[in-house]
N, C-alpha and C positions, 0 to 999 in steps of 0.2 A: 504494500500500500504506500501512496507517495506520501508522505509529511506535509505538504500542500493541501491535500485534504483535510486532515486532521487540525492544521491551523486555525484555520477561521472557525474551529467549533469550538476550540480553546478562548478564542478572542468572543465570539459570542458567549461564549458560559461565564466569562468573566465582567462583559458589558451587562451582563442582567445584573447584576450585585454591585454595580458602579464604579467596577476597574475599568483599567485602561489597556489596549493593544499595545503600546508601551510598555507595558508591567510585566506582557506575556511575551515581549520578546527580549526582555532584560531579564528573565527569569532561564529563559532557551538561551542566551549569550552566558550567563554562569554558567549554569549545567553544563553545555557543549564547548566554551569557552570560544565560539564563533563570535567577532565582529556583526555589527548590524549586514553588513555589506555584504559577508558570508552566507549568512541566514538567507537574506532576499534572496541571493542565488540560488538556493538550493530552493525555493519557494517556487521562485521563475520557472527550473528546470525540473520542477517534478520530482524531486531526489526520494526515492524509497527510505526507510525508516532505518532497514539494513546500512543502506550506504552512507544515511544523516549519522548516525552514531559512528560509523566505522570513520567517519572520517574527523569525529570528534574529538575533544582531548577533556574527556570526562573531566572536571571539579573533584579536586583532591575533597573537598567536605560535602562530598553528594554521599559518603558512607555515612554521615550524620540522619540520612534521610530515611524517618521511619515512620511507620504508620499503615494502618490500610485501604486499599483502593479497590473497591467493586469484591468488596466479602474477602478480599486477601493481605496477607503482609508484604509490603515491597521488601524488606530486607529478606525476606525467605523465597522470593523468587529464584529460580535454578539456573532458569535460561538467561544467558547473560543482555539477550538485543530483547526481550520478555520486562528484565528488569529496569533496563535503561526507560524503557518505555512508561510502564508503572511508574520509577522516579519523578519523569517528566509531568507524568498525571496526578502525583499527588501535592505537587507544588502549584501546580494550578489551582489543583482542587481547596490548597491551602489560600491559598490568593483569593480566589472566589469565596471563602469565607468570611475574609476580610482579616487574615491575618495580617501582621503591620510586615512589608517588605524585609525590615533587616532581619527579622525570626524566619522569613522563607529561605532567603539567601545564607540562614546558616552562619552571620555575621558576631 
């Protein structure tokens, strides 16, 4: 699945609770540690999920990142492109609840 798709569902789950698209792509530049400039590209071009993370350089403190998403624990996920993924979704899902930003980024 391209990560392009999944974007703007992130950016809409987070507009209903009165964040910003901003927030969810400074959230995917931590995580991934991509440039704004990187991210858009890989948006543009369709990038699969596979090749979004493979070409990531995972956040040394995304191991801090616990909790569960959709009835599961992200730290107990096995598959490692399973987990990345989960990650990503629970820091939204954090954001969308209106966590203050520097407790999502782990600061």
């Amino acid at each position: 699945m391209a990560f392009s798709r999944v974007h703007p569902l992130y950016v809409t789950k987070v507009e209903r609770k009165g964040r910003k698209k901003a927030e969810v792509d400074e959230i995917i530049r931590w995580l991934t540690g991509f440039d704004q400039a990187t991210l858009e590209h890989h948006l543009e071009v369709d990038t699969t999920f596979e090749d979004f993370f493979a070409a990531a350089d995972l956040n040394p403190n995304a191991t801090l990142i616990t909790g569960v998403v959709c009835g599961i624990r992200v730290e107990n996920v096995e598959d490692p492109l399973m987990k990345k993924i989960r990650l990503l979704d629970k820091l939204i899902d954090e954001l969308a609840k209106g966590k203050a930003m520097e407790k999502i980024l782990r600061s």
